[in-house]
DSSP file (Angstrom, degrees, kcal/mol; ACC not computed):
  #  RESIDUE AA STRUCTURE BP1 BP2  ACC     N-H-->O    O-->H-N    N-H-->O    O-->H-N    TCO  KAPPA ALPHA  PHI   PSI    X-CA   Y-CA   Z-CA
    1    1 A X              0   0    0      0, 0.0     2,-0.6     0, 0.0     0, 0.0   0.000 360.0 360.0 360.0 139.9 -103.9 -119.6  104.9
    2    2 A X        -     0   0    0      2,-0.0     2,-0.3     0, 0.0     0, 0.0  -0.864 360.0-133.2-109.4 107.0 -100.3 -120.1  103.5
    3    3 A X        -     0   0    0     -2,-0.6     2,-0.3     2,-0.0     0, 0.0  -0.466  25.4-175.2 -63.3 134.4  -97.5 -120.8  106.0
    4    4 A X        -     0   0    0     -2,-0.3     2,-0.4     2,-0.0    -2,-0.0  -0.936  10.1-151.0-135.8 128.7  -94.8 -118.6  105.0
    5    5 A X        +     0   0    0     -2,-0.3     2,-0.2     2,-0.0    -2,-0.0  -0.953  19.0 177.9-129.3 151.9  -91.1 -119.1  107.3
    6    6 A X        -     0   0    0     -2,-0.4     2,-0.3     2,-0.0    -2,-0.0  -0.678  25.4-125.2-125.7-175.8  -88.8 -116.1  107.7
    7    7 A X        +     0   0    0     -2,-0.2     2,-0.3     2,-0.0    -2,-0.0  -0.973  22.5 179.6-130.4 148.6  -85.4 -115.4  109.5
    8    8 A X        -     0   0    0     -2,-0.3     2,-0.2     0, 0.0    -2,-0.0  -0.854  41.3-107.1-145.7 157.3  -84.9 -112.4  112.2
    9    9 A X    >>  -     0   0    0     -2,-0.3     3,-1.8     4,-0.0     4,-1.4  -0.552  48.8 -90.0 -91.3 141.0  -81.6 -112.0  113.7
   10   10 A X  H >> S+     0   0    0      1,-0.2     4,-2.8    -2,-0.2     3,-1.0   0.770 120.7  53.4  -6.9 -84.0  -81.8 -113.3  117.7
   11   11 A X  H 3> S+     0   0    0      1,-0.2     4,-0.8     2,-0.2    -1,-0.2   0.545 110.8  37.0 -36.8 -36.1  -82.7 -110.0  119.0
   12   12 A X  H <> S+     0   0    0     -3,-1.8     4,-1.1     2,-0.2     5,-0.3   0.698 118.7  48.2 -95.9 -37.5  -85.6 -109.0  117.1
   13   13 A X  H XX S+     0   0    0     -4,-1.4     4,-1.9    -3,-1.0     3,-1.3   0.976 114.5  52.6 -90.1 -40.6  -87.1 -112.5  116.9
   14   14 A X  H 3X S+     0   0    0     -4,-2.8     4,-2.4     1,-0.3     5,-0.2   0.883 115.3  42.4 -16.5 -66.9  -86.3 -112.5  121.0
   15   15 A X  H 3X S+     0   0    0     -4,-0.8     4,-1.5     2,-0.2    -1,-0.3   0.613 110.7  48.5 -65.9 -39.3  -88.1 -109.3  121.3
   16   16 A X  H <X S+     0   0    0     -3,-1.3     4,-2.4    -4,-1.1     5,-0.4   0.823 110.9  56.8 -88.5 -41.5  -91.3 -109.9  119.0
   17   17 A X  H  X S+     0   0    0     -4,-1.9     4,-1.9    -5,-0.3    -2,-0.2   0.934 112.1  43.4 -27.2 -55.9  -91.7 -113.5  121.0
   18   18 A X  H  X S+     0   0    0     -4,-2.4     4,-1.5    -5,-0.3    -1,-0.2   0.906 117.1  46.8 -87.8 -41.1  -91.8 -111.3  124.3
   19   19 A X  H >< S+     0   0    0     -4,-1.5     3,-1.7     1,-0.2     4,-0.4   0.952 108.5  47.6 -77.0 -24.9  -94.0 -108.9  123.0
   20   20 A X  H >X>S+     0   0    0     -4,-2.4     4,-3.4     1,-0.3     5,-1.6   0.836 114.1  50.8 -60.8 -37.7  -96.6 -110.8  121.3
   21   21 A X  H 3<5S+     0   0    0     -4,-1.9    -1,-0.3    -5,-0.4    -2,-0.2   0.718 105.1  52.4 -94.0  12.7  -96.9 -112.7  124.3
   22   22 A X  T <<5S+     0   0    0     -3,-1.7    -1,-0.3    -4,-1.5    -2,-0.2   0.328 120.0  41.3 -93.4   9.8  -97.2 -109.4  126.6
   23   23 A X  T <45S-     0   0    0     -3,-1.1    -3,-0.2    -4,-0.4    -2,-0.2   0.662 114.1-110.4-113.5 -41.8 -100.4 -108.4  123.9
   24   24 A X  T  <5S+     0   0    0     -4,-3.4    -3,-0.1     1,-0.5     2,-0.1   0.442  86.8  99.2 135.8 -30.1 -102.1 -111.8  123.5
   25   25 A X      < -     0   0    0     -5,-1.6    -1,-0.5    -6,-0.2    -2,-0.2  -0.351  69.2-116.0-119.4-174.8 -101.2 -112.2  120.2
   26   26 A X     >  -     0   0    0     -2,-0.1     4,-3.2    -3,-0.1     5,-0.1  -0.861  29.2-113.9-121.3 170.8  -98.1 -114.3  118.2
   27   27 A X  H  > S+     0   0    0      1,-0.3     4,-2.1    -2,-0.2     5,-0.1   0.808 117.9  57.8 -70.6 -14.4  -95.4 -113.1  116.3
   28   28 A X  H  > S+     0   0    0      2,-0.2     4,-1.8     1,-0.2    -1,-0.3   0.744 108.0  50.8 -85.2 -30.7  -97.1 -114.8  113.1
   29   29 A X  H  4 S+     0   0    0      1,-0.1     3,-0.4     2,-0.1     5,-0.3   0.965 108.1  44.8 -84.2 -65.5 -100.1 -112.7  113.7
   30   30 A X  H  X S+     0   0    0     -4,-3.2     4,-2.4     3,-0.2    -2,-0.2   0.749 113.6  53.4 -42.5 -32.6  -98.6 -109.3  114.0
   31   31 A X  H  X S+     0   0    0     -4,-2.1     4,-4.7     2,-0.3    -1,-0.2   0.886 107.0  48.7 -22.0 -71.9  -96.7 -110.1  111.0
   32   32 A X  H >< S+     0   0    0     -4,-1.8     3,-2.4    -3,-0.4     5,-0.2   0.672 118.5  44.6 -66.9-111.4 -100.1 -111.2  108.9
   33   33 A X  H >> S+     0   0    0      1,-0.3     3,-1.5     2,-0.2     4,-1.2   0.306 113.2  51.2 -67.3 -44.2 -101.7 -107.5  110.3
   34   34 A X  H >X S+     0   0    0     -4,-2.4     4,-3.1    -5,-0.3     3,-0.6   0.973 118.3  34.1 -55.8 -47.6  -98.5 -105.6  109.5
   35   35 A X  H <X S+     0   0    0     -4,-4.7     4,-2.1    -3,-2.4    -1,-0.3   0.905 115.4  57.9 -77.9 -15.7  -98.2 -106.8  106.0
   36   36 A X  H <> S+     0   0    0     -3,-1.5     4,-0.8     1,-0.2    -1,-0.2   0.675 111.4  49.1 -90.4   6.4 -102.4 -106.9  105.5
   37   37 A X  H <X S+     0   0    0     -4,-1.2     4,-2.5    -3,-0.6     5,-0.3   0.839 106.9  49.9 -83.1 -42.8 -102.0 -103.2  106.4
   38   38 A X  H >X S+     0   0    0     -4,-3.1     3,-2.0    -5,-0.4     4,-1.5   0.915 109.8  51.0 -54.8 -57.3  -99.3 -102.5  104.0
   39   39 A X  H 3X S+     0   0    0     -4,-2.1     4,-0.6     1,-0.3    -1,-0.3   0.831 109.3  56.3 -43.8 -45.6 -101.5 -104.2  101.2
   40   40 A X  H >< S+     0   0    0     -4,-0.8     3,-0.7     2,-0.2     6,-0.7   0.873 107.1  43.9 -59.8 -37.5 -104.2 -101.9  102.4
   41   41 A X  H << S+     0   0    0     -4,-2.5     6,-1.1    -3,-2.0    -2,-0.2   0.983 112.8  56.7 -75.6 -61.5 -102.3  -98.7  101.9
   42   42 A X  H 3< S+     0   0    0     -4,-1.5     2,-0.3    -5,-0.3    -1,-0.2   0.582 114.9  18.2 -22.4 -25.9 -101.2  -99.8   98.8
   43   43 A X  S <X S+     0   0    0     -3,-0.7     4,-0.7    -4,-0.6     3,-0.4  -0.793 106.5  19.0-147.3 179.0 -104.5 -100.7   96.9
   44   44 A X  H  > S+     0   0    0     -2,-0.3     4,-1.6     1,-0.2    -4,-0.0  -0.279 119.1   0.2  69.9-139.9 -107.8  -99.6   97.4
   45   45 A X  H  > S+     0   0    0      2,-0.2     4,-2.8     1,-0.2     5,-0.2   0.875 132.9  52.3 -23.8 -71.3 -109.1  -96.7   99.4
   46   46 A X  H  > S+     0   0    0     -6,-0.7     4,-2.1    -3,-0.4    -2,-0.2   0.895 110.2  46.0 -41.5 -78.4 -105.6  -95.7  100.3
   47   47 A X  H  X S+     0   0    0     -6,-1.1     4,-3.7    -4,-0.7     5,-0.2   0.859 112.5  54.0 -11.6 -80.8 -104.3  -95.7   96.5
   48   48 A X  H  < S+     0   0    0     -4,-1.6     5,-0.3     2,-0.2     3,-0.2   0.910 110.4  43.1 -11.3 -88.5 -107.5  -93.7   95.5
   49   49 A X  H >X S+     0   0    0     -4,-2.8     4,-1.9     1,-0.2     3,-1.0   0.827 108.8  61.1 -33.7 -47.8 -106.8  -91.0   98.0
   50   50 A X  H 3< S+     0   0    0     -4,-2.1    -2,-0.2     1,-0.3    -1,-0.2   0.870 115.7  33.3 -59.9 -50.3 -103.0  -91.1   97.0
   51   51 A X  T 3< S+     0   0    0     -4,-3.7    -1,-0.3    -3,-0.2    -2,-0.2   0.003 106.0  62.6-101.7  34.0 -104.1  -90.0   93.4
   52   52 A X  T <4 S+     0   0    0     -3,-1.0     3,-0.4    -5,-0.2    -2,-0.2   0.422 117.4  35.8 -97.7 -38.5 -106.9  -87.9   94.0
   53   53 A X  S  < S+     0   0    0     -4,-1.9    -2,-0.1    -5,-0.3    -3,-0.1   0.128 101.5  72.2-100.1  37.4 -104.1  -85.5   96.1
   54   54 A X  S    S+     0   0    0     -5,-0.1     2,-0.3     2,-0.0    -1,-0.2   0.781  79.6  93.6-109.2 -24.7 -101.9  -86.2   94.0
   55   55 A X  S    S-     0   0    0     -3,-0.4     2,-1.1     1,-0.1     3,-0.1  -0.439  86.6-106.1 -56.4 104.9 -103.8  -83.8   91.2
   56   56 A X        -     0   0    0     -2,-0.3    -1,-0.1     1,-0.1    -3,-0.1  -0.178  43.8-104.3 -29.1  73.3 -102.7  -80.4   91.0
   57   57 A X        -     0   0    0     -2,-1.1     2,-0.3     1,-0.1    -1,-0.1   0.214  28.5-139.4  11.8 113.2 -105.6  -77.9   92.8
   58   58 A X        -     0   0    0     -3,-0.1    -1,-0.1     1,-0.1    -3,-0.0  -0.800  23.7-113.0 -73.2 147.3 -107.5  -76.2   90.0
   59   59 A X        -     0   0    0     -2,-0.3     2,-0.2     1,-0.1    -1,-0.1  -0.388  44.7-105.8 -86.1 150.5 -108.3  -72.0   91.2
   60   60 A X        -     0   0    0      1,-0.1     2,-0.3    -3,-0.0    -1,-0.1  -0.450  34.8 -90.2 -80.2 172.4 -111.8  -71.7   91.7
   61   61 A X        -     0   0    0     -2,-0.2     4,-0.2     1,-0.2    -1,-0.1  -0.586  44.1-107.3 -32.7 102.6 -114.2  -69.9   89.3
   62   62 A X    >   -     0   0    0     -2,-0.3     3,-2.4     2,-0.1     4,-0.3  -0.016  26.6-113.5 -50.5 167.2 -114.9  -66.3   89.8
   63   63 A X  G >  S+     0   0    0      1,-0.3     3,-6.8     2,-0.2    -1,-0.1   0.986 113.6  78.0 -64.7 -45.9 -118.4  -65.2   91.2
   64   64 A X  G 3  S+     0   0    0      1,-0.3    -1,-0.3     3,-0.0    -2,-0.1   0.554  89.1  59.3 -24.8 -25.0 -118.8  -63.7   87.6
   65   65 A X  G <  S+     0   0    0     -3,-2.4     2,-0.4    -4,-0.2    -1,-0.3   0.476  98.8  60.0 -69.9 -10.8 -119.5  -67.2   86.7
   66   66 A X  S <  S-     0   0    0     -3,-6.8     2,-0.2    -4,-0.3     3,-0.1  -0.879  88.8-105.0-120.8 147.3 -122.2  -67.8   88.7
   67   67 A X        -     0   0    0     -2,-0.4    -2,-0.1     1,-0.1     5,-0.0  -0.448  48.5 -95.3 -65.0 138.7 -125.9  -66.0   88.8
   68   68 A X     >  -     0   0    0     -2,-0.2     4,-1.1     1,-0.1     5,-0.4   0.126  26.5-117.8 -40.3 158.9 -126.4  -63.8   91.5
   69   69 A X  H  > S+     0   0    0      1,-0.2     4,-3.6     2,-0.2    -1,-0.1   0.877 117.9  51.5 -79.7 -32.4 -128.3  -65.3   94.8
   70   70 A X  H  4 S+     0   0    0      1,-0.2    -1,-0.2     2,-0.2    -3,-0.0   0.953 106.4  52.8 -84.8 -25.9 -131.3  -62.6   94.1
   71   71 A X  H  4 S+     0   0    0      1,-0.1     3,-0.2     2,-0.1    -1,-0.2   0.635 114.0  45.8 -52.9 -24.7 -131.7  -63.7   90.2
   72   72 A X  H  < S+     0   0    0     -4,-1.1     2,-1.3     1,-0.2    -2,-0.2   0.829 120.5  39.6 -84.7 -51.5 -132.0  -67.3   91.7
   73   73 A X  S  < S-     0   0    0     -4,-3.6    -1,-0.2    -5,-0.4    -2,-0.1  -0.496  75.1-158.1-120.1 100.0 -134.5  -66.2   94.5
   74   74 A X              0   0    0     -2,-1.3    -3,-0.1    -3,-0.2    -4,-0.0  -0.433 360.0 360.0 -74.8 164.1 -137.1  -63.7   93.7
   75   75 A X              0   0    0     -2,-0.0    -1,-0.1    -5,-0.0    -2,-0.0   0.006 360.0 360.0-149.0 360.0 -138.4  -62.0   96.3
């Protein structure tokens, strides 16, 4: 782990102090999962997804393309 120090104006650092300690947690922790979510949307899975919809729809194939269901299964 790498200790990392930041600045929050009064209010905000006031404010994550009192909530972290109404959760459980500390502000140092909510921090680490807020930023190890951002990483997450950023790379991986997320990324992936992001440029798989990111691809223009191709129109499907008419049935004309495909054999009939009774040429596949005689009967």
């Amino acid at each position: 782990m790498k200790n990392v120090t930041i600045k929050l104006e009064n209010d905000v650092a006031h404010w994550s102090r009192v909530w972290a300690a109404e959760h459980d947690t500390s502000v140092s922790q909510i921090l680490g999962n807020l930023l190890k979510q951002m990483k997450r949307e950023k790379t991986g899975y997320a990324k992936a997804m992001q440029q798989f919809l990111s691809v223009d729809a191709q129109p499907l194939k008419t049935k004309q393309n495909y054999p009939l269901r009774d040429d596949l299964h005689e009967r």
